[in-house]
N, C-alpha and C positions, 0 to 999 in steps of 0.2 A: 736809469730813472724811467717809471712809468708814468706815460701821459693816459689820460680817460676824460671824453668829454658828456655831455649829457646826463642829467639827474637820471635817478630810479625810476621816475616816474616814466619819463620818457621812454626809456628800454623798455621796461614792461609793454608801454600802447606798441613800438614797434617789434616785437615778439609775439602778442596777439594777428595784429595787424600779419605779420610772414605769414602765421601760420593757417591763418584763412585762408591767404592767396594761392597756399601752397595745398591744400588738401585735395586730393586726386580720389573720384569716384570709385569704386569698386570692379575691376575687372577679371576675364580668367578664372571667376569662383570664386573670389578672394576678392578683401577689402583692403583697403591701403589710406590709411592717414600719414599726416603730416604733423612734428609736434616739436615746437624749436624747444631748442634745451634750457636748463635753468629757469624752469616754469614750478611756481611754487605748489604747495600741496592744494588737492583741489580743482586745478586748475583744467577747464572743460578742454577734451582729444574731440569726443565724438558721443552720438546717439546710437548705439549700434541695436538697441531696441526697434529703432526706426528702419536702420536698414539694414538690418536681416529678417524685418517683418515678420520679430517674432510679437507674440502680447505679452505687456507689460505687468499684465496682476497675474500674469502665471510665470515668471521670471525666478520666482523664490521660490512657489512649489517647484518649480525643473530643475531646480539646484544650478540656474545660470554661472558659471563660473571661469575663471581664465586656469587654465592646467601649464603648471610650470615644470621644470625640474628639481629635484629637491637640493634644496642650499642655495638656487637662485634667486636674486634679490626682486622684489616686486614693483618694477616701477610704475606699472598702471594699473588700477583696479576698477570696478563695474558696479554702478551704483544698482543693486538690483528693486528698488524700489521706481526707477525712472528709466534704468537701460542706459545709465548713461555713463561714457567711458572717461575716466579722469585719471592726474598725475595723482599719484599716491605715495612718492617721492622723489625726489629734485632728481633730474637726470643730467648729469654731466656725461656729454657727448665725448671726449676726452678719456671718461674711464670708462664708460661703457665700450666703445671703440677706438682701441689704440692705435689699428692701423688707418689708414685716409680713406677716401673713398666714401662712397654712401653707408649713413649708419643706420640699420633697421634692427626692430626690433620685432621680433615674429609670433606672435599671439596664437595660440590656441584654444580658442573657446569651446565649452561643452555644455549642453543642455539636457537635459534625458526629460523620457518618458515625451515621448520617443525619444531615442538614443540620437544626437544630432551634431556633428562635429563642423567647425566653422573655423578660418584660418584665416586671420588678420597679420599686416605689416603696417608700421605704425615705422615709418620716419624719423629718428632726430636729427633735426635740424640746425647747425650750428652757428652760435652767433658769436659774435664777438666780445667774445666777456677773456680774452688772453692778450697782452700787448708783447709785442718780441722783446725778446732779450739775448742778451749776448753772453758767449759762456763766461767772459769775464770784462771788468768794467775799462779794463785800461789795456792796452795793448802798445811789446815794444816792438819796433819795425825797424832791424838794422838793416842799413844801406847802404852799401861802398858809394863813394863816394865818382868814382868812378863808371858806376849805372849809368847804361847810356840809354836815351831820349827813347822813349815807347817801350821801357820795362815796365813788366807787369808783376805788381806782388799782391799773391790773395790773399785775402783778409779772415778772416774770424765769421763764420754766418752766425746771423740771428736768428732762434728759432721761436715758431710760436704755434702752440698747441692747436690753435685753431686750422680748420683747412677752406681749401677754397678759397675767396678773396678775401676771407678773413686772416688768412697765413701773411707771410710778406711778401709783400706786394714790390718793394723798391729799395734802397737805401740813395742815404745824401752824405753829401760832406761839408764839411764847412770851408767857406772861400777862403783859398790860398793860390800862392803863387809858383808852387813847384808839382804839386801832385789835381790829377785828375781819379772820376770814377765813373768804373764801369763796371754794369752790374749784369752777370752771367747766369744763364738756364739751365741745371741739371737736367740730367733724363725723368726724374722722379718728378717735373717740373718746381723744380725749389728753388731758390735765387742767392748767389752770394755776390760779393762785389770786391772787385779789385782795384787796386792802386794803381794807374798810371804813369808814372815819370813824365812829366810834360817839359820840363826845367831843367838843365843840370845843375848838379849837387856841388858842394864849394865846402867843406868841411871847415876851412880855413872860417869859409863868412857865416857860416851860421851849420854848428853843431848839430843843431837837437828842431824839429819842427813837430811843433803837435797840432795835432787835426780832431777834428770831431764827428763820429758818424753815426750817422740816424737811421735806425730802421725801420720802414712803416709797412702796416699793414693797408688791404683794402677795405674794412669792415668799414659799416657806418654804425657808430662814429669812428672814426681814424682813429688807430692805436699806434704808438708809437714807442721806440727803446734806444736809446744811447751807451757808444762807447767810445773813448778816448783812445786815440793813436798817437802813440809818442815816437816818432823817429827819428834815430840815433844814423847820423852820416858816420861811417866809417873809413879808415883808408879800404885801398883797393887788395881785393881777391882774385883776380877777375876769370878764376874757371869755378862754374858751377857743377856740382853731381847733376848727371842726366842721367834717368830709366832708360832701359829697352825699349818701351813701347809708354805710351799717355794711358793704356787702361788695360787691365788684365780682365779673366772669366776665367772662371774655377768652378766645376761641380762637386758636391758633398753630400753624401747621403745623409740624413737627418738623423742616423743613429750611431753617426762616427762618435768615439770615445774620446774623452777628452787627453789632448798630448797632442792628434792628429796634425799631423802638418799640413796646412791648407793651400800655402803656396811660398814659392823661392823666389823673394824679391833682389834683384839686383841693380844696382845705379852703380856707376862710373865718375868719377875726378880723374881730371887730366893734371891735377894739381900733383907736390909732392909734400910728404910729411906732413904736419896736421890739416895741412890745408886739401889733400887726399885722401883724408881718414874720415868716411861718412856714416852717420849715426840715423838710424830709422825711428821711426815711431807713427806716431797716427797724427795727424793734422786736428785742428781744434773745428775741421767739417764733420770727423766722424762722432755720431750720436749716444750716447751713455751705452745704448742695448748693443751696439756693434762693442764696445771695451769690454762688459762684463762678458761677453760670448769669444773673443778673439784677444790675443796677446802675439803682440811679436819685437821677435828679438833686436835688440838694437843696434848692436855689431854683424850680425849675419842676414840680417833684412827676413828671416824667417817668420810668417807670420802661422801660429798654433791653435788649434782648439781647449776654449779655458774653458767656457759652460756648455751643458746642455742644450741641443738646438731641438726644433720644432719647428718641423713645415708646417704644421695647420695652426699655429699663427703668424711666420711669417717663413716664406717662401724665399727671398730674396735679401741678400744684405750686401752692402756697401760699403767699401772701406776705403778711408780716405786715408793715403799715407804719405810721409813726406822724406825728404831724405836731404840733408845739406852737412858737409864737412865740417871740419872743427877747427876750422883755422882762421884767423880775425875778419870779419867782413864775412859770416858764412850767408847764405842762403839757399833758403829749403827749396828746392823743388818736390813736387807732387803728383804721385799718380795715384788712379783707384782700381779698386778692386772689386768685381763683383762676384759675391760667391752667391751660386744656385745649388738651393738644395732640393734634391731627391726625394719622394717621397718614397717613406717605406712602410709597409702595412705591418704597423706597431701598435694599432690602435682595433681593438675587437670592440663589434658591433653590441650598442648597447640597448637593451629591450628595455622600454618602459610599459606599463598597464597604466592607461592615462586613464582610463575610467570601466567598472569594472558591475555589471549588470550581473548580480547573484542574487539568488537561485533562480534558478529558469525552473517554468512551470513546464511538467512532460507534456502538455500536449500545446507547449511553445510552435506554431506554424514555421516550418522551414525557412530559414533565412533571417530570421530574427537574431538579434544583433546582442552578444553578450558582454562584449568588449572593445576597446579602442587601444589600440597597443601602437606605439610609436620607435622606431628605430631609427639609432642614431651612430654613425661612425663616419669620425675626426678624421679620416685619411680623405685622401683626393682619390680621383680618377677612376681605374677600376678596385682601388684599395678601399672605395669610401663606397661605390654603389653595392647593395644589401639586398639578399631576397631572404624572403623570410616564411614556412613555411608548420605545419602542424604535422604534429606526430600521427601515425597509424593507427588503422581500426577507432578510431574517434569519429563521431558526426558532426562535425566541427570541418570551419573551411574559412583561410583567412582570403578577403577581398581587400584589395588596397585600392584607398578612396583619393588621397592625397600621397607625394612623394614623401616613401621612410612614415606613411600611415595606415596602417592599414585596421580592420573592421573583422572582429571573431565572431564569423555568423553559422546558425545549427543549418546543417545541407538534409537532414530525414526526422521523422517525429521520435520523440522519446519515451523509454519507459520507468518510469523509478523504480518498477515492480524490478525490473530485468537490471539496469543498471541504473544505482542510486545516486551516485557521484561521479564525475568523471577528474584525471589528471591531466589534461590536457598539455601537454609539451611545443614550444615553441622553439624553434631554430630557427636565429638569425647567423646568415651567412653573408661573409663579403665575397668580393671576385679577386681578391689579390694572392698572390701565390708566395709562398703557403697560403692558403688559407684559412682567416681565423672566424671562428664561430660562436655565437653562447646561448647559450641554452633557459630558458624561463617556463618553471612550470607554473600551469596556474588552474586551479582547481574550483569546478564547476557544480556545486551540489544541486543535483537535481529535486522541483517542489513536487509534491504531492497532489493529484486532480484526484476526485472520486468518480476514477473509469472504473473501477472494480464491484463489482454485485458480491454480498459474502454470500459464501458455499458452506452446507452442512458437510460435516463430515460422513455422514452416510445418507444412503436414496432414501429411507423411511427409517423408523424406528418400530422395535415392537417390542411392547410392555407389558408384563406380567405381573399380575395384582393380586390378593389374595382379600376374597371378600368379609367381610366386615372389618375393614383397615378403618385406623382411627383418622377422623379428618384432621384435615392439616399435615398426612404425613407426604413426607419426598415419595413420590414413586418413582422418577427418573430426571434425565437432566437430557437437552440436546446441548448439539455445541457444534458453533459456527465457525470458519474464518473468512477474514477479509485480507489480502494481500496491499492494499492499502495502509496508512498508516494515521496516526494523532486522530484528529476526529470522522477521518472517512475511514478509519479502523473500531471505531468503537460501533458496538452493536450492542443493541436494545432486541428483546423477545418480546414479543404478544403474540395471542390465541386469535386464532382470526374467529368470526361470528360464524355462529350456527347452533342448529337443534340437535338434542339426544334426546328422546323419546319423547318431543316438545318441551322440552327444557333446554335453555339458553344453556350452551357448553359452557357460559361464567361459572353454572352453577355446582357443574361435577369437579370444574379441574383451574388452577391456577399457575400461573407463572413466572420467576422473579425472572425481571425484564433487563437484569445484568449478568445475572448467572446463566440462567438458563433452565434452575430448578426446577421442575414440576412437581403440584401436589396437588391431592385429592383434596376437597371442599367440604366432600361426604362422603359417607360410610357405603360402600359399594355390597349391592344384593347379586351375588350368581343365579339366585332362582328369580330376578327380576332384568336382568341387562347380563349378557355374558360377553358383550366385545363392544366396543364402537371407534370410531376415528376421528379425530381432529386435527388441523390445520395450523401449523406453526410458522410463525413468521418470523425472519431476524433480518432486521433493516439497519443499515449504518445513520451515521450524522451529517453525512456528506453534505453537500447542496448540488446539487437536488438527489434526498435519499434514495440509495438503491436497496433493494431487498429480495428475499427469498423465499421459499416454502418448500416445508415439509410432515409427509404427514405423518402421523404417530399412532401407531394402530393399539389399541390397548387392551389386554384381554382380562376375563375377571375369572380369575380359579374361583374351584370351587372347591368350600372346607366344610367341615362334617357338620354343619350345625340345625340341623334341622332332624328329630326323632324320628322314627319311625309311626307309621299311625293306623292304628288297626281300623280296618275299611269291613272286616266280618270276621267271627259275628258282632254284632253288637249289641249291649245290655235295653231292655226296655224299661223307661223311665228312673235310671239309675239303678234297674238290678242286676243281677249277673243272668249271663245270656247261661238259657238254658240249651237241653239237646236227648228225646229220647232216642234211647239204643235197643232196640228188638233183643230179648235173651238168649234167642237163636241166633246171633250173629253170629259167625265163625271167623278164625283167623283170617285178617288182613281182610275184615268187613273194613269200608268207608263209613266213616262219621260222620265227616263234614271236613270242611278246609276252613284256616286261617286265611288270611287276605290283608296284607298290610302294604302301605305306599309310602315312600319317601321321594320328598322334594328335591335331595340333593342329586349329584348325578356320577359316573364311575363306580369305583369303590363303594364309596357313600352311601350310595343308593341300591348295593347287593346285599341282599337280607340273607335275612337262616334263622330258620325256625328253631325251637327244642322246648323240648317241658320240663317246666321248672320246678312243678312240685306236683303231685298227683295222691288220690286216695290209695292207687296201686299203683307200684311205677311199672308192674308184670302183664298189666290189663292193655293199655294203651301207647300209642309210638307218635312222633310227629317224623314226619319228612322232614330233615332240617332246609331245602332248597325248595318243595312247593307247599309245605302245610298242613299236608294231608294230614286228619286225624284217625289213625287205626286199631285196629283191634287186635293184640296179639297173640290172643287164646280167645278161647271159648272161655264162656262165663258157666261159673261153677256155682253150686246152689249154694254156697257160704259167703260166694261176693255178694258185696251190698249193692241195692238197689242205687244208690244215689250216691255216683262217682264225682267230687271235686278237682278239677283239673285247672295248672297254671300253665299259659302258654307264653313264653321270651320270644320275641320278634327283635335281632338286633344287626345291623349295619356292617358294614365293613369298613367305615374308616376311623381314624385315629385322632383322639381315642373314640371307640364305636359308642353309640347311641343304641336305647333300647326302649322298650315297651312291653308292658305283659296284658294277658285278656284271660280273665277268669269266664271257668266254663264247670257248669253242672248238669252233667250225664244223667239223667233216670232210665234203669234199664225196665223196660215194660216188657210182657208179655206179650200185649201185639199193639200193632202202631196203628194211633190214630188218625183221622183226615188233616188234623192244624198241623200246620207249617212248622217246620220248626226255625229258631232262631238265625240257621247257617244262611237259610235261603230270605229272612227279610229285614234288607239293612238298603239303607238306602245311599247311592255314593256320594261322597263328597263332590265339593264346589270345583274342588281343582278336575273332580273322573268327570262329573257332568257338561264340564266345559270343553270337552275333547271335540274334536271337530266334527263337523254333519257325514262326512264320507264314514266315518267307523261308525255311527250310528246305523246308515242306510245300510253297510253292509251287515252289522250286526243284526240289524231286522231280517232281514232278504235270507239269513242262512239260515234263522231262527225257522221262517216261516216256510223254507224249503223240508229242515229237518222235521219239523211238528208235521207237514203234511206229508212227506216218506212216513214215519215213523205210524201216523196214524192210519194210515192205508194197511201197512204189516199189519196192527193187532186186529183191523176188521178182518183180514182174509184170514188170520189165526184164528179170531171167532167164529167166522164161517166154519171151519174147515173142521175145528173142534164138534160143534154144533150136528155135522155131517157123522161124527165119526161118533157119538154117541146114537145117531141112531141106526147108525149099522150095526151097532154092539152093544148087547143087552147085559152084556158081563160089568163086574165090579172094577176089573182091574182094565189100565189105562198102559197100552201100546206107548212104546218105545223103540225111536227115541220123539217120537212126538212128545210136545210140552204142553198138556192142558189140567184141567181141574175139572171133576168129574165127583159126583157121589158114590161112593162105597156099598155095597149091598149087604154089607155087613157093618155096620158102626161100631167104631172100636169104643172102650172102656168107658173115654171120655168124651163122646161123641163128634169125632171129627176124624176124617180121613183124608192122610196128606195126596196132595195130588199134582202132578209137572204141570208146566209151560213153557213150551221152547217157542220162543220167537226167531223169529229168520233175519238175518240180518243182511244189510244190502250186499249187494252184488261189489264181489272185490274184498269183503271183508273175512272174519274167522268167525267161526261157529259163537252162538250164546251159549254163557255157560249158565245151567239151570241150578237152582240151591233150595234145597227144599227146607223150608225152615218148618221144626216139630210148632204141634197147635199148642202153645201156650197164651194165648192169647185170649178175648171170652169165646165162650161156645156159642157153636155155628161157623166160625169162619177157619180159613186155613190159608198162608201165605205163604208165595210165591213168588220170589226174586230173581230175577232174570236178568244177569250184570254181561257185557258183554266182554273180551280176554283185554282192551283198552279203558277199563273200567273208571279209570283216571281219568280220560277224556270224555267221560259222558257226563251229560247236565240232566238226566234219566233215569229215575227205577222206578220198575213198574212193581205195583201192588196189587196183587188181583185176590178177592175173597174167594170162595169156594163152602157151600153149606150143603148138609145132606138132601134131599128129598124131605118135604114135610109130608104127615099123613092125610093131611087135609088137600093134596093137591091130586088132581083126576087123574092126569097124564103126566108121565113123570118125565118124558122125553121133553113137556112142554114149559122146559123151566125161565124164567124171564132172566133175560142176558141181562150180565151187570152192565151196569152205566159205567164209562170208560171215558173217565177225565183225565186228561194231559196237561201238567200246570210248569210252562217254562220259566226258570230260576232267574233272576237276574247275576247278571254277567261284571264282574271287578273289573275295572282296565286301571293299571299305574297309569299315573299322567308323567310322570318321567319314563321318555323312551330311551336313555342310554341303556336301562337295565330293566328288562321286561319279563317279569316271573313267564316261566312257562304256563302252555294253556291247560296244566293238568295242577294249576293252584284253585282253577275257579269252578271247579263243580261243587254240586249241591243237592242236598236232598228232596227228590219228588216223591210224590205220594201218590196211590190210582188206588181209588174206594171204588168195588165188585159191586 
C-alpha cells in the first residue's frame, strides 16, 4: 500500500520554492542551474539572456539555440523572444538518471555571428514523487522453533526510485512480543532491516506470528510502503549452510561473453541428507538489473554471465545471494558479491559538427572560426580521453575551447582563385590500446571577394580596317578575363573618353559592353585619318569595381577609290588643251608632259601613262612611267597639220582607275611667243597646300637656276658678238653655237645658223639641233637641248635674220631681247609614290 500526503497544490509551491533555494551562480565559465523534477511544461529554469549578457532582440537573428545529439529527448528549451530558459518537457529524474548520485543535464548553447559557444549544467533535482515498496506484499519467514535469542533473519528491502532522503530512510514493525527490528547500512548507503528473535519460539503455543512492516522514506512529505510477514515456527534443524567468507570481489571485463563464469560460490551444512543438501539463488536484496545480467546455478552455487554488461553505465554490481538446505526448518544464509568491471575501449570516439559556419569568404582574417565540433567517447579513463586533430596541407587548425570541444579556425588567408573548396578531414583519437579512431570529413567551400582586376588577353590590340567600311560594321572584338567568379566575374566593356581629330571617339567606334564587339559608326577615309588609338576598358561587377585598359591601335587601309587626275595639261574653258609642234622637230623631240596625281597611296597611287588613240600612232610615244610626250620620226610633208591625241593615265590597284586628257598638236612652221597649254595650268587645292619648306626650296633653285642659266647666254652673247667682228666671212666656226647672217641668202631667204651654250661645270656638252627655216621669213631657230633633256624646264629659242639693206653697219646689229620664262612645277600631294622629276618639264619659249 502506498501512502502520499499533501494536495498538488502544495508540491508544486514546494518544488518552486527548492528550486530557487537551490540555484547556484555561474562558475568556471559555465553556468549551473538547479530545476527539481516533474515540473510541468513551461515551467521557468533561468534567464540566460541575462546572464550570458547577450541582447535579447538579436537572440533570433543569432540563431540562439541549445545543440543536442540527434535522437535526444529535449528537455529544456529557450524562449528566444525573452532568453528565457524553460521545461519543454516533464523531466523524470529516474529516467533521465538511472544510476544515484547527482543528475545533470549538460546544455550546450550556440549563438553565431559571431560564432559563440556557451556550456550550461542544469541540475534535476529529486523530489519525492516515489513511495517504497516491497518486491512482494506478503512474506513467509520459516523459523525453527528452536532459534535461539538474538537471531537474526533479513528481510526483503524496500526500494524506492527516489535518492537521497527521498530513498528509505527507516523501516518499522508492528508491536509484538517475540521479534524485534533492526535496520542495517549497505556500502551503497541503502538500508534493509532484519528480524531479531527477542522471545523464544514455542511452536506447540502459537504456530504461525504475522507482523507488519513499514517502510518509510525521508522526503517531505513522508512516503511510505507496507509488507506483511507471516512466520511459520517450525520444528528444529539446527545446522545452518555457512559461506567461506560474508562477501566476495570478482573483476570482469565489460566485454566478457555471455556463459562467463563470474564466480564459484560455496557454503557448507554440517547437516546430513536433505538437511545437507543446499540450494543457491539470489536473495530478494538483489535488484531486477543484477537478474537480467547474472544467473547462477542452483545446485553448484556457480554464478554466470546471462546479458550484456557496460561499464559506462554501470561500473559496479552487487549480488546478493543466499543459500539454505532443504531439510524442514531450512534457513537462508547470505553473502554478496561484488563484481567490478573493467573497462575496455570498445567504444570509438564520436565526432559531432555542432555547428557548422559555410562558406568562408577568402579573405576570412586568420583565425576565424568555421566550426564547432564536439567529441565524445563512452569509455573511461585513458579509453575515454580523445585528441582530435586536422588533416595535412589544410589552413585549418582545431583549438579546444571546452573539454571533448573544440573550435575549426583558418590559421593563413585564403584563395578561391588557387583553392575553391577545401575537404577538411578530422581524426578523433582515443588513448586506449589499441587504439580506436574515426574519422569525419567536412567540407569547407570557399566564397568569392572581388580581389581580382580582369586582364586582357593581350598587351594591345592592332586593327586593320579597310576604308570605306559600312557603318555599323564588326571590325574586331577584345576579350578579357577575370579569375573571379558569379558577379566579380562578369565584365562590361566601354570606350574610355577622348578625341580623333576633335571628334569625340563615341563618334567613329562603338562597343557591345557584354561582348566585347567593336564597330565602326562611320564610313572611314584613308586619304582623311590613316591610324589612330583608343582606350578600352573591361570592369567587373564586384563591389567595389575593379577594372582594366587596353589600347587598340587601329589602322585604315587604303583601297583604290579615288581616279586619277590630270594636273597638265589642262583644257581652257572646257576646250581641248592645245600644243604646237615645230615641223623641224626630229626624233624623240619633247612635246610636253602629262602630269597626273592620285590621292590614294602604294599601289594606288603608281600611274602609267599610254596613248589611247592618236591621228598617227607612227608620230608620237608616251613614257608610260613619266608622261613624256615624243616624237617618233620626223614629220613628213603628207602628215597633217593637226595631230589629235588621247592620253590613259591609269593606277595600279584593283580594280585600277583611270583618266584620259585629249590633246590637239598643231605642227607650225615655226613657233610662236604664247605659251602653250603644257606649261599653264594651275595646281590643284590638294598641290597648293603642300607645305612652306617645298615652296622655299622650289623658289631658291628656280632662282639659282634662272640666274646661272642667265649669266651663260649673256657671255654666249658676248662672245658671239666678239667673234663676228673678227670675221667678216658668211660661214660660222665650229663647234661654237651662234646665229650669224649669211653673205649669201639662200633661195628662201634665211640662213641656218648654231648656238652652243655651255653648260655648268660638272655637266655634258649641249647638244645643238638646227632646225631648217620653215617658219616666216627672217627668222631661223635654234634648239639647244641639253644630253638630260628630260630634266630641264628650258629651251631656248633664239631668232637669227639676215642683214637688212637699210642698215649702215652690219657688224652693228641690235642683240635680241632674251627672255627667260620659268614653267611651273607639278608636285603629287601623295608622297608614297612620287613621279620622278623628269614628269615635270615644260615648254619654254626665248623670242631674238
Amino acid at each position: 500500500m502506498v501512502a502520499g500526503v499533501g494536495s498538488r497544490r502544495g508540491q508544486i509551491f514546494l518544488r518552486s520554492l527548492l528550486f530557487l533555494l537551490l540555484a547556484v551562480p555561474p562558475a568556471g565559465g559555465q553556468l549551473r542551474y538547479a530545476v527539481p523534477e516533474e515540473l510541468e511544461h513551461g515551467a521557468f529554469v533561468a534567464n540566460l539572456g541575462e546572464d550570458l549578457g547577450l541582447d535579447v532582440s538579436t537572440l533570433s537573428a543569432r540563431r540562439f539555440r541549445i545543440v543536442s545529439r540527434a535522437g535526444a529527448r529535449q528537455h529544456l528549451e529557450v524562449n528566444l523572444e525573452n532568453g528565457i530558459l524553460f521545461v519543454n518537457e516533464r523531466i523524470d529524474r529516474e529516467e533521465v538518471c538511472e544510476a544515484g548520485g547527482t543528475c545533470l543535464l549538460h546544455l550546450q548553447l550556440l549563438v553565431e555571428s559571431p560564432l559563440e559557444l556557451y556550456r550550461v549544467e542544469v541540475e534535476v533535482l529529486d523530489i519525492n514523487d516515489h513511495a517504497p515498496t516491497f518486491p512482494w506484499q506478503e512474506y513467509v519467514l520459516e523459523v525453527a522453533e528452536s532459534a535461539v535469542l538474538g537471531a537474526r533473519f533479513p528481510l526483503e528491502s524496500a526500494q524506492d526510485p527516489d535518492v537521497g532522503t527521498n530513498s528509505v530512510h527507516t523501516y518499522r514493525l508492528s508491536p509484538n512480543g517475540f521479534f524485534s527490528l533492526e535496520v542495517q547500512t549497505r556500502s551503497d548507503a541503502s538500508k534493509f532491516a532484519e528480524l531479531v528473535l527477542e522471545r523464544a519460539l514455542d511452536r506447540e503455543q502459537q504456530r504461525v506470528h504475522r507482523l507488519l512492516l513499514t517502510a518509510l522514506d525521508g522526503g517531505v512529505p513522508e512516503r511510505s510502503g507496507t509488507a506483511h510477514i507471516l512466520v511459520t515456527v517450525l520444528d528444529a534443524n539446527d545446522n545452518v549452510p555457512a559461506f567461506d567468507q560474508p562477501s566476495y570481489g570478482v573483476s570482469l571485463p565489460e566485454d566478457a561473453p555471455a556463459g562467463t563464469l563470474v564466480i564459484q560460490l560455496n557454503a557448507t551444512d554440517l547437516d546430513e541428507g536433505p538437511n545437507g543438501e543446499i540450494e543457491y539463488s539470489f536473495s530478494g536484496h538483489a535488484p531486477p538489473r543484477v537478474r537480467e545480467l547474472f544467473h547462477i546455478e542452483p545446485r553448484s552455487g556457480q554464478v554466470l554471465l546471462k546479458g550484456r554488461l557496460d561499464y559506462e553505465r554501470a561500473s559496479l554490481h552487487e549480488l546478493y545471494v543466499q543459500a539454505k538446505d532443504r531439510g524442514p526448518s531450512a534457513v537462508a544464509v547470505h553473502c554478496r558479491v561484488l563484481v567490478h568491471l573493467l573497462d575496455v575501449n570498445d567504444n570509438a570516439p564520436e565526432v559531432t559538427l555542432t555547428s557548422v559556419s559555410t562558406p568562408v569568404l577568402e579573405d576570412a582574417p586568420p583565425g576565424t572560426v568555421i566550426a564547432v565540433i564536439s567529441v565524445l567517447d563512452r569509455d573511461s579513463g585513458d579509453n575515454g580521453r580523445v585528441s582530435c586533430e586536422v588533416g595535412p596541407n589544410v589552413p585549418f587548425e582545431l583549438r579546444s575551447s571546452f573539454r571533448n570541444y573544440y573550435t575549426l579556425v583558418t590559421t593563413q588567408a585564403l584563395d578561391r582563385e588557387v583553392v575553391p573548396e577545401y575537404n577538411v578531414s578530422i581524426t578523433a583519437r582515443d588513448m586506449g590500446s589499441p587504439a580506436l579512431l574515426t574519422r569525419s570529413t567536412l567540407t569547407v567551400p570557399v566564397s568569392d571577394v572581388n580581389d581580382n582586376a580582369p586582364r586582357f588577353l593581350q598587351p594591345s590590340y592592332s586593327v586593320y580596317v579597310m576604308e570605306n567600311n559600312a557603318p555599323g560594321a564588326s571590325i574586331c572584338s577584345v576579350s578579357a578575363l577575370d579569375p573571379d567568379c558569379q558577379q566579380n566575374a562578369y565584365l562590361s566593356y566601354s570606350i574610355a573618353d577622348g578625341h580623333i581629330h576633335g571628334m569625340p571617339v563615341g563618334t567613329y567606334v562603338s562597343i557591345n559592353s557584354d561582348s566585347g564587339h567593336m564597330y565602326a559608326l562611320r564610313s572611314l577615309d584613308y586619304e582623311q585619318i590613316r591610324s589612330f588609338q583608343i582606350q578600352v576598358q573591361a570592369q567587373d561587377a564586384g563591389f567595389p569595381p575593379l577594372s582594366a585598359n587596353v589600347t587598340v591601335h587601329i589602322f585604315v587601309l587604303d583601297q583604290n577609290d579615288n581616279a586619277p587626275v590630270i594636273v597638265s595639261p589642262l583644257p581652257h574653258n572646257g576646250s581641248v588643251a592645245t600644243e604646237l609642234v615645230p615641223r623641224s622637230a626630229r626624233p624623240g623631240y619633247l612635246v610636253g608632259t602629262v602630269s597626273a596625281v592620285d590621292a590614294d597611296a602604294g599601289l594606288n597611287s603608281r600611274l602609267s601613262y599610254q596613248l589611247l588613240q592618236a591621228t598617227d600612232f607612227t608620230l608620237f610615244s608616251v613614257a608610260p612611267d613619266t608622261g613624256e610626250l615624243r616624237t617618233l620620226r620626223s614629220f613628213l610633208e603628207q602628215d597633217s597639220t593637226r595631230q589629235r591625241l588621247v592620253v590613259q593615265v591609269r593606277d595600279g590597284g584593283q580594280p585600277a582607275l583611270s583618266a584620259t586628257v585629249s590633246l590637239l598638236l598643231s605642227v607650225v612652221e615655226t613657233m610662236p611667243q604664247t605659251l602653250s597649254d603644257f606649261s599653264e595650268f594651275s595646281l590643284p587645292p590638294e598641290v597648293s597646300s603642300s607645305s612652306h619648306l617645298t615652296l622655299y626650296l622650289l623658289v631658291s633653285l628656280g632662282s639659282i637656276s634662272f640666274t646661272f642659266l642667265l649669266a651663260i647666254l649673256i657671255l654666249t652673247a658676248i662672245r658671239c658678238r666678239r667673234e663676228r667682228r673678227s670675221h667678216q666671212g658668211d660661214s660660222c666656226s665650229r663647234p661654237r653655237c651662234h646665229c650669224c647672217p649669211g653673205s649669201r641668202p639662200s633661195s628662201d631667204g634665211l640662213k641656218t645658223s648654231n648656238l652652243t651654250a655651255q653648260p655648268p661645270a660638272g655637266t655634258a656638252a649641249a647638244t645643238c639641233l638646227d632646225v631648217p627655216a620653215g617658219g616666216p621669213p627672217g627668222y631661223c631657230y635654234k634648239v639647244c637641248l641639253g644630253p638630260e633633256s628630260a630634266q630641264s624646264d628650258f629651251m631656248f629659242l633664239k631668232p637669227c635674220s639676215p642683214p637688212r639693206n637699210n642698215e649702215k653697219d652690219p657688224g652693228k646689229r641690235s642683240r635680241p631681247d632674251q627672255h627667260l620664262q620659268v614653267s611651273k612645277e607639278v608636285k603629287q600631294p601623295n608622297t608614297d609614290w612620287l613621279p620622278p622629276s623628269t614628269q615635270r618639264p615644260t615648254l619654254k619659249r626665248y623670242k631674238s
